[in-house]
Backbone as a printed PyTorch tensor [residue, N CA C, xyz], in Angstrom:
tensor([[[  0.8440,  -1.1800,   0.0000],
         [  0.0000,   0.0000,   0.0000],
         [  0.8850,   1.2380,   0.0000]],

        [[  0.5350,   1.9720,  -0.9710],
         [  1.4750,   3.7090,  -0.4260],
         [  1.1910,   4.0810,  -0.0630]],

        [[  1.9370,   5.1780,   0.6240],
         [  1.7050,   6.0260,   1.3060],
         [  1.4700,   7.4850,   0.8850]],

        [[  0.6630,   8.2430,   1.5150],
         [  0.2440,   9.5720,   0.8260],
         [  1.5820,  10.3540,   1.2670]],

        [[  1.5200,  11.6180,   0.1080],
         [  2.6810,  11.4560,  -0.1380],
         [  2.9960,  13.1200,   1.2410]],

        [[  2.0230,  13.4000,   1.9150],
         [  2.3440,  14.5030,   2.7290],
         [  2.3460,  13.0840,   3.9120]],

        [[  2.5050,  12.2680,   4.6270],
         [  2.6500,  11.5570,   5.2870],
         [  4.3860,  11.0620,   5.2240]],

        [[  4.6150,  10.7910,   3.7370],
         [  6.2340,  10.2780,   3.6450],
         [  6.9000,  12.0050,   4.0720]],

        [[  6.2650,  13.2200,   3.5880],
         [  6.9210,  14.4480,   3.8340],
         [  7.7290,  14.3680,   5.3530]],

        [[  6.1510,  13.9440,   6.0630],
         [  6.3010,  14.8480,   7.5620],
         [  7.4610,  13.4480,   7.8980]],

        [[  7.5230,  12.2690,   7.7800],
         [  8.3240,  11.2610,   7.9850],
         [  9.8950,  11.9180,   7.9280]],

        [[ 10.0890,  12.2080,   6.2320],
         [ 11.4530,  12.3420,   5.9970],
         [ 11.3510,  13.9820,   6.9740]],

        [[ 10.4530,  14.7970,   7.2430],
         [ 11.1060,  16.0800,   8.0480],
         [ 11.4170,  15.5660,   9.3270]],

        [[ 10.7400,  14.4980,   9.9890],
         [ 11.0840,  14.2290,  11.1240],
         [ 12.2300,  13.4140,  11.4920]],

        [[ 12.6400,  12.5840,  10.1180],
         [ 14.1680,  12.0700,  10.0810],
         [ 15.3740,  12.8250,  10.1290]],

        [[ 14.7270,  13.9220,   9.3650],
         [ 15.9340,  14.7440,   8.6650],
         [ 16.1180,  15.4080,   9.9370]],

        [[ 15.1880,  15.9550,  10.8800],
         [ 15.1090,  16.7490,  11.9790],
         [ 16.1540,  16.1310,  12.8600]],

        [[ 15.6240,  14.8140,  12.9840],
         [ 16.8430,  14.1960,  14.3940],
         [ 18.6250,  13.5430,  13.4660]],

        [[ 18.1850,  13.5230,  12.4230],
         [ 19.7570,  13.0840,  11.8110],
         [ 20.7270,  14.4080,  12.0890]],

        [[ 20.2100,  15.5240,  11.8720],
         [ 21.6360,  16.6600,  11.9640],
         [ 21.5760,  16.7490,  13.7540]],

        [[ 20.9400,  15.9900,  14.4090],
         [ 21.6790,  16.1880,  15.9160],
         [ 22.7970,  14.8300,  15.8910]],

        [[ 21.7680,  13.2720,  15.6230],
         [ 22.6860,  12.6320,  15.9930],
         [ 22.0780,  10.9110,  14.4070]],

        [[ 23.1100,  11.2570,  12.9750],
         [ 23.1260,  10.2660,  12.5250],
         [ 22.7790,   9.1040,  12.8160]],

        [[ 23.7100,   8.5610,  13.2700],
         [ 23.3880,   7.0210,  13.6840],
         [ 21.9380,   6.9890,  14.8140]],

        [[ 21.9920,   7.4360,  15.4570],
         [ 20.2170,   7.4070,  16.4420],
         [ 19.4800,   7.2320,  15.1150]],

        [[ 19.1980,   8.2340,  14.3510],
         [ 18.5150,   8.3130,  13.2880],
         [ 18.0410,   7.2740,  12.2560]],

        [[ 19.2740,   6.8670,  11.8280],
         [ 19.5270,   5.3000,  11.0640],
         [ 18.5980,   3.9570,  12.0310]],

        [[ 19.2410,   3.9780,  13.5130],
         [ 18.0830,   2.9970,  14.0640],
         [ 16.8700,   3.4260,  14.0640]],

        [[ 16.5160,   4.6420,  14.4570],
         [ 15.2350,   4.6220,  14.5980],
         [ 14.1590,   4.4150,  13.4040]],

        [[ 14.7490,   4.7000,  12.0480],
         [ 14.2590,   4.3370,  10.8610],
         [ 14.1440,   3.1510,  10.7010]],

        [[ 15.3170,   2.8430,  10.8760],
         [ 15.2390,   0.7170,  11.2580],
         [ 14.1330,   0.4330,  12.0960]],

        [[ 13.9010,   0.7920,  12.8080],
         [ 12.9350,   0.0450,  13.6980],
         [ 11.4570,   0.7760,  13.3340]],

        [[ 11.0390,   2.0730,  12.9580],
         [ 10.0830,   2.3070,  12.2070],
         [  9.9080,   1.8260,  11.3630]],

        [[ 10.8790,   1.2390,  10.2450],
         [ 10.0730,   0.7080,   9.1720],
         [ 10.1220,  -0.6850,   9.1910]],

        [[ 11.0200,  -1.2070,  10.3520],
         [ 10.1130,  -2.9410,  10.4030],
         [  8.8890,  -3.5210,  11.3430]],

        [[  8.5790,  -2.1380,  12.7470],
         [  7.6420,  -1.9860,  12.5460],
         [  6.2750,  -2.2360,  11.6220]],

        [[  6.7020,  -0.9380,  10.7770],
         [  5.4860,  -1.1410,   9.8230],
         [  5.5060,  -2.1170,   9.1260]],

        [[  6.6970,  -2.7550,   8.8670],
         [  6.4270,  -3.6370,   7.9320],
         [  6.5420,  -5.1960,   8.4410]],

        [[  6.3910,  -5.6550,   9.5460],
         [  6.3230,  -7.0950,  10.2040],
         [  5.8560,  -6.7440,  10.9820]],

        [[  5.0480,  -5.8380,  11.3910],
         [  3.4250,  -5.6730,  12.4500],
         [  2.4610,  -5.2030,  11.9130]],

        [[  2.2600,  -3.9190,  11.3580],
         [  1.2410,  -3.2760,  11.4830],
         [  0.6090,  -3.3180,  10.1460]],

        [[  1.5160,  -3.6020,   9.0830],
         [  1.2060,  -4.0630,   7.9450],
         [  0.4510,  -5.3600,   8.0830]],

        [[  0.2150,  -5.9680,   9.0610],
         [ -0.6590,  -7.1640,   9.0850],
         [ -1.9460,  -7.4870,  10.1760]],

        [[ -1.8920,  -6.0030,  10.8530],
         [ -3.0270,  -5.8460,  11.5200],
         [ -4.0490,  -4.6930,  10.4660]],

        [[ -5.4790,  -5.2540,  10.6250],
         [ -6.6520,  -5.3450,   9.3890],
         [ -6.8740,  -3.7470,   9.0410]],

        [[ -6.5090,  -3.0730,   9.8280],
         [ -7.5290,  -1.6060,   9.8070],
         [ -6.4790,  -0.5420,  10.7450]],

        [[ -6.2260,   0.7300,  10.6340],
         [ -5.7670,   1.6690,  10.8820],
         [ -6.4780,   2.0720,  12.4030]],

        [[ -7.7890,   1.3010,  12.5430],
         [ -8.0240,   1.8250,  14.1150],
         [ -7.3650,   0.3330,  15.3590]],

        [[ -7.6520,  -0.7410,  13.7970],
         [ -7.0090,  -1.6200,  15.2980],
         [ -5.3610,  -1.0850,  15.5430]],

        [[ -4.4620,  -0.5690,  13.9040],
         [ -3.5120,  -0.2590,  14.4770],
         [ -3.3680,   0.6920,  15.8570]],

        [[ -3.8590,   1.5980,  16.0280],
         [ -4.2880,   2.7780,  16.8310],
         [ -4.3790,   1.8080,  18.2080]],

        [[ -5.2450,   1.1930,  18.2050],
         [ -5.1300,   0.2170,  19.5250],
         [ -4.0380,  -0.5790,  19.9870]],

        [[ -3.5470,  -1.1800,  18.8250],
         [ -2.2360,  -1.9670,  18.6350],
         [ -1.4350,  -1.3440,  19.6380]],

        [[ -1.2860,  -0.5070,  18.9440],
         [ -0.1210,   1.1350,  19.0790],
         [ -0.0370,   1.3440,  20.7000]],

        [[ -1.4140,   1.9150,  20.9240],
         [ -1.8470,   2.1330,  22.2900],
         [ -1.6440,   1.2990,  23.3760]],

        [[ -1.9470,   0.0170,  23.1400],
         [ -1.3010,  -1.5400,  24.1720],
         [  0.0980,  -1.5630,  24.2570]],

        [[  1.0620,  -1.1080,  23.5130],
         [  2.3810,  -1.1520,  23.2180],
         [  2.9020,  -0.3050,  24.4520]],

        [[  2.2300,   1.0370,  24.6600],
         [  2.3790,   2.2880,  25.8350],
         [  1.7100,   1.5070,  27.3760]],

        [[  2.7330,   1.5840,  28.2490],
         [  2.7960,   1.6960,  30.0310],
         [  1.3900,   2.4480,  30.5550]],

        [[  0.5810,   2.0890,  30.9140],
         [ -0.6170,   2.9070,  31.0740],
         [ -0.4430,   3.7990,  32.2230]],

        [[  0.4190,   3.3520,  32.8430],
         [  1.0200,   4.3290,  34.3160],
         [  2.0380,   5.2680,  34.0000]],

        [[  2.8860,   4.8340,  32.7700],
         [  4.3850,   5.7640,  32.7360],
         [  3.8450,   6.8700,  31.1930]],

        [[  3.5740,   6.1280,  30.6840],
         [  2.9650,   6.4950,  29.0300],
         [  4.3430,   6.1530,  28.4870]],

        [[  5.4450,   5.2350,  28.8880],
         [  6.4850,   4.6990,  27.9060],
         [  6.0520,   3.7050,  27.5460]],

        [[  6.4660,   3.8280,  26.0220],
         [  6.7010,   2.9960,  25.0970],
         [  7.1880,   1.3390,  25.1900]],

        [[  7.1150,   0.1090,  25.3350],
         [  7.6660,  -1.0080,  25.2200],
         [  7.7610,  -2.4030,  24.0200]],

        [[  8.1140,  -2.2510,  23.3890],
         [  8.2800,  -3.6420,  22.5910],
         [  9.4810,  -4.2310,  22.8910]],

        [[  9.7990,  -5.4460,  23.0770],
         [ 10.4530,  -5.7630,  23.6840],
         [ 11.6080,  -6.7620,  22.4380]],

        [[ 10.8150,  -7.1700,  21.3450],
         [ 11.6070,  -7.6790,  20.1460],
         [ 12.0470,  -6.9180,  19.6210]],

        [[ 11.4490,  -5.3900,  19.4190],
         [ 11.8570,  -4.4780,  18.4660],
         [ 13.2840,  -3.4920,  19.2930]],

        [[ 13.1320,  -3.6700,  20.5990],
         [ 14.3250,  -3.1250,  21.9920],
         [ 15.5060,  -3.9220,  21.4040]],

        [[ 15.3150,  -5.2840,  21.4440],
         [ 16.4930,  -6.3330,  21.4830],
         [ 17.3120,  -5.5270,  20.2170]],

        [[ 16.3810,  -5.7870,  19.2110],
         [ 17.1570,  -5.5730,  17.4160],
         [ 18.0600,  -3.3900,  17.6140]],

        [[ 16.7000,  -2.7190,  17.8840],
         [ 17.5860,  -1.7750,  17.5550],
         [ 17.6800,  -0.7460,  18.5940]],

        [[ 17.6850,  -0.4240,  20.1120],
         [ 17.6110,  -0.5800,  21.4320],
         [ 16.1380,   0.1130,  21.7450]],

        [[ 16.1750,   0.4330,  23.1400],
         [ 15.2220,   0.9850,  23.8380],
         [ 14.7280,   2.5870,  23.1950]],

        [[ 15.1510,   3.0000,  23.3090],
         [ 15.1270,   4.7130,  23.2360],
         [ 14.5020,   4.7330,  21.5380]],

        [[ 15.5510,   4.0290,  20.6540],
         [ 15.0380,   4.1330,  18.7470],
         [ 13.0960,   3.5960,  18.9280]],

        [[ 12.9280,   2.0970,  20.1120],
         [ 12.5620,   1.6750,  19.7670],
         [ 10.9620,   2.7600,  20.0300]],

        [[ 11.0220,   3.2450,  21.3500],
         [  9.7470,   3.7720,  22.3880],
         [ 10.0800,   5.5430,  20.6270]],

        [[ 10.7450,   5.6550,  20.1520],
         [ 10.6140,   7.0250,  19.1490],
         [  9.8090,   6.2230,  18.0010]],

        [[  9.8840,   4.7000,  17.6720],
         [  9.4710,   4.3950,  16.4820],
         [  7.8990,   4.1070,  16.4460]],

        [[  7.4060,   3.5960,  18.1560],
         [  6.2110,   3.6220,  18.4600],
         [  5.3630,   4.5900,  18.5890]],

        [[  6.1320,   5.9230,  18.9910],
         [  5.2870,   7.0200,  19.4490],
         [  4.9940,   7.5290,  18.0780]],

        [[  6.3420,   7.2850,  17.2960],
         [  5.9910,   8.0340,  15.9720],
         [  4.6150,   7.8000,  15.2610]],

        [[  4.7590,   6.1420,  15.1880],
         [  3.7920,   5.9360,  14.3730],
         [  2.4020,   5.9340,  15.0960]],

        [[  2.5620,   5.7680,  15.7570],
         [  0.4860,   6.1520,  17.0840],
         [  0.5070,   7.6310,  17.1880]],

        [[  1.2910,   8.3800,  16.6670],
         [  0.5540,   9.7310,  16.2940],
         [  0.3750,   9.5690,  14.9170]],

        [[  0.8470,   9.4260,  13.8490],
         [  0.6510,   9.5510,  12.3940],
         [ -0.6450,   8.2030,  12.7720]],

        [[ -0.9100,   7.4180,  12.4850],
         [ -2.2790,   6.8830,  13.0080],
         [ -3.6870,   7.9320,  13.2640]],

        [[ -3.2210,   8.1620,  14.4220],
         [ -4.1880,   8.7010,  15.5010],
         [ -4.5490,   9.8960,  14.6090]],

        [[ -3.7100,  10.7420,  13.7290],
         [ -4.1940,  11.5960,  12.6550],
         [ -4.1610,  11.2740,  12.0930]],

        [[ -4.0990,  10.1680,  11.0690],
         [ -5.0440,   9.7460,   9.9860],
         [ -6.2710,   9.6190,  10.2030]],

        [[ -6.7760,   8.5950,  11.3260],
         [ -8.0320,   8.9370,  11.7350],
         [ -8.8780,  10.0150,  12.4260]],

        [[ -8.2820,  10.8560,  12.9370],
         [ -8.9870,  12.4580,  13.0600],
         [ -9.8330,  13.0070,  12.3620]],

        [[ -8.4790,  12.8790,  10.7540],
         [ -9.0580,  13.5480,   9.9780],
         [ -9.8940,  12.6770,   9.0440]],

        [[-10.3250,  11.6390,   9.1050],
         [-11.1790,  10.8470,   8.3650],
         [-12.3140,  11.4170,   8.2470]],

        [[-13.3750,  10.9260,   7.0760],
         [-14.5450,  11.8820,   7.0260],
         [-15.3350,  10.7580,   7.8210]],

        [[-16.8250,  11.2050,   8.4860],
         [-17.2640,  10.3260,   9.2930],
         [-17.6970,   8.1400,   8.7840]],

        [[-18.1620,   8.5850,   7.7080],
         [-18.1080,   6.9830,   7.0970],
         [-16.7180,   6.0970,   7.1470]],

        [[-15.4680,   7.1560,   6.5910],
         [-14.3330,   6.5760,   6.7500],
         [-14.4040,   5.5780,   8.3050]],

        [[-14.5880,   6.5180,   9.3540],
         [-14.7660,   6.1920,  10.7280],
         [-15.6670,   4.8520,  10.5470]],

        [[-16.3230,   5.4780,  10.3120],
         [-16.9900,   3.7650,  10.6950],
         [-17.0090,   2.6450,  10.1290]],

        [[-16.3160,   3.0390,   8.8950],
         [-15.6690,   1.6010,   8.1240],
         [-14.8230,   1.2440,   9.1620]],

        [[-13.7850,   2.0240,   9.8290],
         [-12.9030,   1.2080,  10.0030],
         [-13.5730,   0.8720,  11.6880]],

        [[-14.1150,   1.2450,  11.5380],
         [-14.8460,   0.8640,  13.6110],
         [-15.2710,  -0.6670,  13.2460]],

        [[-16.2060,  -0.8580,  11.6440],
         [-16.7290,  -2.0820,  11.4910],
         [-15.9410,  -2.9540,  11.4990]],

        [[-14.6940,  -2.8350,  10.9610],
         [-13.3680,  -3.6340,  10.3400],
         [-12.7360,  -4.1900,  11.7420]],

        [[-12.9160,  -3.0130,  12.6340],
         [-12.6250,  -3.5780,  13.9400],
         [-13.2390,  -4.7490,  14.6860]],

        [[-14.4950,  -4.3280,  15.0430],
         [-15.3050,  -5.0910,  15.1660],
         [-15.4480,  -6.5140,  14.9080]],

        [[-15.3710,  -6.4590,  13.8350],
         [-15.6680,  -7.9580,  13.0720],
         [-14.0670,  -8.4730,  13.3280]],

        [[-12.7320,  -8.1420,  13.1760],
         [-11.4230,  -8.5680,  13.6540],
         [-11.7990,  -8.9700,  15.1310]],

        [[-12.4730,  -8.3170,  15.7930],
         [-12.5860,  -8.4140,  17.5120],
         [-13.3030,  -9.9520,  18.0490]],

        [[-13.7260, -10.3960,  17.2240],
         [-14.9820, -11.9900,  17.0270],
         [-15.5940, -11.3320,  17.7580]],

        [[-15.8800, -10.4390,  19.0360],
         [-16.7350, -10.2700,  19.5840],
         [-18.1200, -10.0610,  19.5230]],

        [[-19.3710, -10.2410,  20.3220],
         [-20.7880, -10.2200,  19.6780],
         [-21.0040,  -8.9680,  19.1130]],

        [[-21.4090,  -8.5830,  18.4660],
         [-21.3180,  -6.7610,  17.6590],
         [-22.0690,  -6.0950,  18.5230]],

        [[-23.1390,  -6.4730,  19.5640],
         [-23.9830,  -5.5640,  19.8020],
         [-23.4260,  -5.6830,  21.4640]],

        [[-22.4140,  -6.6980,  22.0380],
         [-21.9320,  -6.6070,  23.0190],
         [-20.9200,  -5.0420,  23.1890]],

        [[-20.0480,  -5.6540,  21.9760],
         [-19.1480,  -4.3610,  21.6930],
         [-19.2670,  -3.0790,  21.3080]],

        [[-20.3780,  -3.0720,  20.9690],
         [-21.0640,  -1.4390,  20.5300],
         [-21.4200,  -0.7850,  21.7740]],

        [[-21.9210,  -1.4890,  22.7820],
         [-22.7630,  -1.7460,  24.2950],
         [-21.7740,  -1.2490,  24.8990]],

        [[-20.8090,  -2.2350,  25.1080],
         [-19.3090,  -1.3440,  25.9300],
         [-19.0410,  -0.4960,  25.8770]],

        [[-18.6230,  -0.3130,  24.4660],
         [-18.0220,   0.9150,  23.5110],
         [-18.2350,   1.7290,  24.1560]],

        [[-20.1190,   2.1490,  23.8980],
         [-20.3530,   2.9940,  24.3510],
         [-20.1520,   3.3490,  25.9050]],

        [[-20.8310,   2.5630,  26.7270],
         [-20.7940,   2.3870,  27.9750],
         [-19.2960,   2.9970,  28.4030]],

        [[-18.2970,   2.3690,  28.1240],
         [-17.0410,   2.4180,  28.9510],
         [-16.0500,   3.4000,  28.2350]],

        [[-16.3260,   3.5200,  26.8310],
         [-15.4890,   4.4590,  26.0780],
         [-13.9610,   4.0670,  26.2490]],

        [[-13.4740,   2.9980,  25.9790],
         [-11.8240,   2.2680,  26.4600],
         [-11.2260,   2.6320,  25.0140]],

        [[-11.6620,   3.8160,  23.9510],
         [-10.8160,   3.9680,  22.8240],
         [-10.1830,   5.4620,  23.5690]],

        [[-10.5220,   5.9500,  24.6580],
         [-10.3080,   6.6390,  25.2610],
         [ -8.6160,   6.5060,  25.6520]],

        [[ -8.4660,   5.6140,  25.6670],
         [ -7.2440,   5.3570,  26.3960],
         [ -6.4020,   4.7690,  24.5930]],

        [[ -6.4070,   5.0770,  23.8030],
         [ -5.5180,   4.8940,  22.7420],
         [ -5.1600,   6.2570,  22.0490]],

        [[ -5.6110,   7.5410,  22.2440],
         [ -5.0070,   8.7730,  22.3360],
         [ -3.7800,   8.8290,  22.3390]],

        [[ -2.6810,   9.1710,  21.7970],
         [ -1.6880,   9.6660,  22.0510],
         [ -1.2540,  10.6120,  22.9600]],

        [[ -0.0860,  10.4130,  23.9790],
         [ -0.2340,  11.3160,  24.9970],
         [  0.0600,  12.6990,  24.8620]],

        [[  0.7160,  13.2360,  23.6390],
         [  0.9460,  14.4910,  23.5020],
         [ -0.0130,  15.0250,  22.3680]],

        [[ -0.7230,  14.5080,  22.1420],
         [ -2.0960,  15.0230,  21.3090],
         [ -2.3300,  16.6530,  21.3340]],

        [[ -2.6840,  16.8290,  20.4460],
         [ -3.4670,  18.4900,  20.3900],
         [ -4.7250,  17.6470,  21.1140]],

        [[ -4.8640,  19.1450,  22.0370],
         [ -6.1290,  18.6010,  23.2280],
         [ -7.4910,  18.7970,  22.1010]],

        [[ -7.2910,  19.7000,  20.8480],
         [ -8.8080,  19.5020,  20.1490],
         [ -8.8310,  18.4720,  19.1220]],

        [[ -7.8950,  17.8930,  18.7430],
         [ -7.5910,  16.7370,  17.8310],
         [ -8.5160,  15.7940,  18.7680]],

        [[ -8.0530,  15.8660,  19.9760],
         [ -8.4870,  14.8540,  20.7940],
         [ -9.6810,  14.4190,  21.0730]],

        [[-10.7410,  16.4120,  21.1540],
         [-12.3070,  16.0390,  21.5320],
         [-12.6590,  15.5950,  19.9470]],

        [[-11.9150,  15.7610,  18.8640],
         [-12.9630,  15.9430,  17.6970],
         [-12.5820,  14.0270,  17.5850]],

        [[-11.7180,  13.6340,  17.6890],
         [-11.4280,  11.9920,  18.0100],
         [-12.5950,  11.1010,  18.8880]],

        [[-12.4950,  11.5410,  19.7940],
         [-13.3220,  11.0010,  20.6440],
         [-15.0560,  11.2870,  20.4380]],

        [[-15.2590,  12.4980,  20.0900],
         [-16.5140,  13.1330,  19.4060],
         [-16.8330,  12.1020,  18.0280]],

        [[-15.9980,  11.9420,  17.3020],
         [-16.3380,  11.2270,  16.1660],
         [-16.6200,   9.8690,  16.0020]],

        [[-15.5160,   8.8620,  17.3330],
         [-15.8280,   7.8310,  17.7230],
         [-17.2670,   7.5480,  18.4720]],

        [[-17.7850,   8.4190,  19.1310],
         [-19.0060,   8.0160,  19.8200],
         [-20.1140,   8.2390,  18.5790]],

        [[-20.0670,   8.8010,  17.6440],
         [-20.7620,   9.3820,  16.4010],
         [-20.8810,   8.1650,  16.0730]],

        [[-19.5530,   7.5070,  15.2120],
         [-19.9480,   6.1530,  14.2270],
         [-19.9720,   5.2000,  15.0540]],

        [[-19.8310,   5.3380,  16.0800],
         [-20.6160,   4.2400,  17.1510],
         [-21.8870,   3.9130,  17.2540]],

        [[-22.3500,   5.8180,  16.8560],
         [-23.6060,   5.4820,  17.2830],
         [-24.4790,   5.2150,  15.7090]],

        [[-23.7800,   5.4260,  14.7700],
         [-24.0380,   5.1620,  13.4740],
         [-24.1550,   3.6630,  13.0310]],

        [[-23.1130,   3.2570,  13.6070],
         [-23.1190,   1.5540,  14.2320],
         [-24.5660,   0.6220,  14.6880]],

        [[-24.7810,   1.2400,  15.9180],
         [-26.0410,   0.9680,  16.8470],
         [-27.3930,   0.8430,  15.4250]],

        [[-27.1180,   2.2820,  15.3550],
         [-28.4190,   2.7620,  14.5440],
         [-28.6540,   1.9380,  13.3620]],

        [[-27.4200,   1.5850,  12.2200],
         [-27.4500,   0.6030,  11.0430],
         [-28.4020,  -0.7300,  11.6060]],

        [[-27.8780,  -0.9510,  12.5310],
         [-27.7880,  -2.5300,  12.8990],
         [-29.3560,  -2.7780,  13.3310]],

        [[-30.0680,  -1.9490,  14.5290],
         [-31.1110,  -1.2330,  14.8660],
         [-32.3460,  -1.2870,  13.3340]],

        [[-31.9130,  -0.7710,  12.4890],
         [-33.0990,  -0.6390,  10.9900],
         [-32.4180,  -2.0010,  10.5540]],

        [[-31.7850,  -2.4000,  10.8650],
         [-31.4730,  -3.8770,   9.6810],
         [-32.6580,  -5.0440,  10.4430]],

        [[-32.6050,  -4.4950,  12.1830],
         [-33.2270,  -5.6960,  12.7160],
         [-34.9410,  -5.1850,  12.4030]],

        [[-34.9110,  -4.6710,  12.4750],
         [-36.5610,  -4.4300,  12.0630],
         [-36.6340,  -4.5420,  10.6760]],

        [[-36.7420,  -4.0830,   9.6670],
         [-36.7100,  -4.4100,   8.5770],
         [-36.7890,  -6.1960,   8.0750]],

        [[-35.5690,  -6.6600,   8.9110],
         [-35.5710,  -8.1210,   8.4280],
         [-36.5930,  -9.1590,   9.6640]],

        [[-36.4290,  -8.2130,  10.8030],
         [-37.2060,  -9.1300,  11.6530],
         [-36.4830, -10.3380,  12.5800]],

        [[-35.3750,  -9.7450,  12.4820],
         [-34.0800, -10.8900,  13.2240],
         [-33.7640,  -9.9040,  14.1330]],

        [[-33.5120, -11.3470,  15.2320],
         [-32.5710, -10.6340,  16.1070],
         [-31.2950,  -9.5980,  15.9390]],

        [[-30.6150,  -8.5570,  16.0670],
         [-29.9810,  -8.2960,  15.7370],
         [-28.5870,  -8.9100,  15.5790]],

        [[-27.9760,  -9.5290,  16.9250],
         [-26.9000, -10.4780,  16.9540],
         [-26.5010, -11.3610,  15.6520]],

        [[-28.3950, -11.7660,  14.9830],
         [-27.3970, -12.5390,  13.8920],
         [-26.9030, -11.6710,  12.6880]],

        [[-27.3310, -10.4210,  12.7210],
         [-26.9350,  -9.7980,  11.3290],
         [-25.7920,  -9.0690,  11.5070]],

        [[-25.3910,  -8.7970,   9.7240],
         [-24.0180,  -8.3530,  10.1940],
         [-24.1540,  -6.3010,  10.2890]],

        [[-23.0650,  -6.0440,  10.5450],
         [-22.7750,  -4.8650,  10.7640],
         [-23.5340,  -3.8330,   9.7330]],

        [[-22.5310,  -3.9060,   8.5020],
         [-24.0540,  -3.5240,   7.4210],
         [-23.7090,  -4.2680,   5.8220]],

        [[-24.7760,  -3.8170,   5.5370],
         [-25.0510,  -4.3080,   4.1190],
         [-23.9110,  -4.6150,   3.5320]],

        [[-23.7620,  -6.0520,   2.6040],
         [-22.5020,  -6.3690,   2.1160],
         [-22.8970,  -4.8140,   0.9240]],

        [[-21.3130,  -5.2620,   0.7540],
         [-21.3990,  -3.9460,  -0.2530],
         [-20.6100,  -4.2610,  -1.7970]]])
């Protein structure tokens, strides 16, 4: 998949940024960003489970960073810059998604999750635990319009599923999320 090409920009400014302090840091941390992406996240389904991915990776008490295969190969410090990097470029890709975008990928989640759909919509809402996959240095309005948008195609979610069960007259549990397409 490529990448858009103001995404590779802000990448190479943020390489280029830490190479004239210290080269070699630089070189690992690229190393470990791009095998990252490319023997993890490249194989998880959807850009919000990455976001979660991302988010499980972070100390919920310290907000550091840990992978512990990706530490061994290119150390600690490249490794917690290659995570943070990419769970912000994430976390704004989906910001700025238009609201359907959102809920494609909420569905994509979902259905990756096996969980019952109307259990997980239920939580969702209820407990709001995407709450905690934020990035910790977030723009604080990136953040409400994130969280604002998630409870939206959540509730866009509910509501699909809601007219599918009346309409067809099934329980909702057995139908799917929405209309094949």
């Amino acid at each position: 998949m490529q990448q858009p090409r103001a995404t590779l920009r802000r990448r190479r400014m943020l390489f280029r940024d830490i190479s004239m302090n210290n080269p070699p840091y630089l070189l690992t941390m690229r190393n470990a960003f791009e095998d990252l992406q490319r023997r993890t996240l490249s194989h998880i389904p959807c850009d919000f489970a990455r976001l979660i991915y991302l988010a499980s990776m972070r100390d919920y008490n310290t907000a550091i960073y840990h992978h512990e295969g990706l530490a061994a190969r290119y150390g600690q410090e490249q490794t917690r810059e290659a995570l943070q990097t990419s769970h912000r470029e994430i976390f704004c890709k989906l910001v700025f998604l238009p609201l359907e975008g959102l809920v494609t990928e909420l569905e994509t989640y979902v259905r990756a999750s096996h969980e019952a759909q109307d259990d997980f919509i239920h939580a969702w809402q209820e407990l709001e635990p995407y709450r905690v996959a934020v990035p910790m240095e977030a723009d604080a309005t990136m953040v409400q319009l994130f969280l604002s948008n998630v409870r939206l195609a959540l509730e866009v979610l509910r509501f699909r599923r809601e007219q599918a069960q009346s309409q067809a007259g099934q329980p909702v549990s057995s139908l799917p999320l929405s209309p094949a397409r």
